[in-house]
Each structure stands twice: as C-alpha cells, then as structure tokens.
N, C-alpha and C positions, 0 to 999 in steps of 0.2 A: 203200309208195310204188312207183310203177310205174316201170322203168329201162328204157335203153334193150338191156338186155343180159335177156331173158326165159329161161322155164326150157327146158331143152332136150326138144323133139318131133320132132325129125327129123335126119336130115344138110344140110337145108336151111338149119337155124337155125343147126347148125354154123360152115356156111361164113356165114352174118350175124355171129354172135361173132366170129368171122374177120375179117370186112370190119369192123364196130365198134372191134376194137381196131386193127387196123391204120389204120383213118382217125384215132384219135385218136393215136395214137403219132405218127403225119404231121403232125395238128396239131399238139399240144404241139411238136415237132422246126421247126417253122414259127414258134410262136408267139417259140421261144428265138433265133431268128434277130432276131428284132425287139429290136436290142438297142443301150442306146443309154450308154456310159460315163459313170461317172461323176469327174469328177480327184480328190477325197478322200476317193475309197472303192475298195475290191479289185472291190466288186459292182456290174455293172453293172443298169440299169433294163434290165430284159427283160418282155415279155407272159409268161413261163414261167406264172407262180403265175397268173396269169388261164386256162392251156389247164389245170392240175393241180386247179384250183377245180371248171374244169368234167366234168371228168373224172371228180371227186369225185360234183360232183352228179347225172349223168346215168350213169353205171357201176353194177356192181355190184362193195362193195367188193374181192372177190378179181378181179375184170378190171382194175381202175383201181391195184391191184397188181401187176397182171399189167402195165399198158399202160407206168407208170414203171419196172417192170422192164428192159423190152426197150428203154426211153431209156435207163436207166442203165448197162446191159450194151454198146449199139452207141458209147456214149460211151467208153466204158469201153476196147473194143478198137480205136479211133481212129478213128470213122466222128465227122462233123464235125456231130455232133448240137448240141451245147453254144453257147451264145452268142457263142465265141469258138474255135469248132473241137472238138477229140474228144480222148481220150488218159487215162491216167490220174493225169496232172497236172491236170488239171479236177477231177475228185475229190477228191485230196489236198490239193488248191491251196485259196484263198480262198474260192470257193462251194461246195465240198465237202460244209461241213455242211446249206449249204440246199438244195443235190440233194441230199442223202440224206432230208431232213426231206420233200422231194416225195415219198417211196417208204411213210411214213403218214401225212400228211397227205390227201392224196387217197385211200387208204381208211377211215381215220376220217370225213371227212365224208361218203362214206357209210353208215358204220354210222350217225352219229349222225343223216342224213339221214331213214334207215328205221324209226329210233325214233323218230322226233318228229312226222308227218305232220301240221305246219303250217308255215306261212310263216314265223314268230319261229323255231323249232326250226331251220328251216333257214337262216337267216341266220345262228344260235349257232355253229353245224358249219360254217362258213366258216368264221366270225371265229375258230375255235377251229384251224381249222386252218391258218392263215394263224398265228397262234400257233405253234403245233409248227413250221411253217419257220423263222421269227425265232429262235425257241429253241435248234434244233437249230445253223443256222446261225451264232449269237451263241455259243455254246458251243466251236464248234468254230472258228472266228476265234480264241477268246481262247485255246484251246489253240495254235494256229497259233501267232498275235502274241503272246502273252504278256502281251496288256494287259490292264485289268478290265472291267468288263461294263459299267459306263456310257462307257470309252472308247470301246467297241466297239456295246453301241448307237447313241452318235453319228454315227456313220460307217455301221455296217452294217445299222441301223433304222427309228431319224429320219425321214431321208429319203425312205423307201420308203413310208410307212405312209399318206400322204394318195394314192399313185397304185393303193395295195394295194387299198384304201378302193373306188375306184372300179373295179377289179377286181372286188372282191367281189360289187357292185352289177350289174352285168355279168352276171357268173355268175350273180345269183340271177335277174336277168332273162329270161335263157337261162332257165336250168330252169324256172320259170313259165311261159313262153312253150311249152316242149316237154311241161311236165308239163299243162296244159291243154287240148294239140292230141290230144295221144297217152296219155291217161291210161288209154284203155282198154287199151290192150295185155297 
C-alpha cells in the first residue's frame, strides 16, 4: 500500500516527512480539542481516535509512532495538547491508558494496513485498533478505580463504540478517497 510518508530520495522528501508529521500531530492536537464531557464517565467523547485512525491509515507505521510520540511527549511536559489541557496528570489520570493505547494502535493499523491490501483488511486494522485503545484504556481504568471490567466497560466503553463506529467509517473513507487519488506515489 502506498502511504503518504514514501522512501527517502532527497533532502526534499526530508523536509515532506517533516511537514507530514507535523500536520498530523497538529491534527490529531486539534481533533483532541473537540471534546465534549461526558457526566458518568472520567472519558470524555473527543475526535482523538478518529485523527489516530487516520494516522494509522495514511503513515508509515514507524512515522504514525513517531507523530503520537511528540503528542504524548508535548502532553506530557504541559503543552495543552490533551482534551482537557497537558501535564502528566493526563497520563496518570483516567485517559491514560487510552493515550497510551494511541502510541500502537496507530502503528498497528498500519502494519496490518500493509499486509492486507484490500478494503475488508483494512476495515479489520481499524476495528482492531480501536480494540487496543478500549483494551489498554479499560485495563488501565480498572487499575486506576479498582473496579471490574464490565464496571468499567459501562462507563468507559458502551458508550463510545457507536460514535467509534462512525469514526472508523470516516477514516476508512479518507484513506479510499487518498489511496485512490494518490496511489501512485
């Protein structure tokens, strides 16, 4: 599959890796702005997993590791990346495990992006990675709270998974849309 992140020819393409991860770390950083509470849950509904989806799909795994690195890293040192500002109580705190879960999830689907070179493959390596955020994020809640794992899906799951859905749907439409125009590259 063809990405937007190609092999390296020049100091030209450099500075394009360059400008590629940094638009998308700006998106993603944008998308977490869009964020909307929820009252019986720690997590709110954010576009994040819709900019990390795409990331996934359009990157090359080690850039789309690279791009949630430098979100997790400026979060990290208290630049106000995070849906609710920056610091390393965002980390620690209640979304914790699903920003970490964005750090493979987004390069898994694109490994499994690049193995699959159809349209079902690449709907799997969403839904699979949309998986690993739930998972990591649900894990790390119930260490948090202390409660069990269908408490903790109720609240930190549920809810999420028909607006994920239509995330996912999104993304893959983007990537069709960019793998179609630009597949020569």
């Amino acid at each position: 599959m063809n990405n937007v992140v190609v092999n390296n020819r020049s100091s030209s393409d450099s500075l394009t890796k360059i400008a590629w991860v940094s638009f998308f770390t700006a998106l993603l950083i944008l998308l977490s702005k869009i964020s909307i509470p929820i009252p019986f849950s720690p997590v709110p509904f954010t576009l994040q997993v819709l900019g990390v989806l795409i990331i996934g799909l359009l990157m090359k795994p080690s850039y789309s590791f690279l791009i949630i690195s430098i979100y997790l890293l400026a979060g990290s040192f208290g630049l106000p990346v995070f849906a609710k500002g920056g610091g390393l109580s965002y980390l620690l705190g209640p979304t914790g495990g699903f920003l970490f879960g964005f750090l493979i999830s987004a390069p898994l689907i694109g490994f499994l992006r690049d193995r699959s070179r159809t349209l079902t493959g690449v709907i799997v390596a969403v839904f699979f990675g949309i998986f690993i955020i739930y998972l990591l994020g649900s894990l790390y809640l119930m260490f948090l709270t202390k409660k069990g794992f269908l408490a903790v899906l109720k609240f930190a799951v549920l809810p999420f998974i028909p607006f994920d859905l239509i995330k996912a749907f999104i993304a893959v439409a983007i990537y069709k849309g960019y793998h179609s125009r630009f597949k020569n590259l």
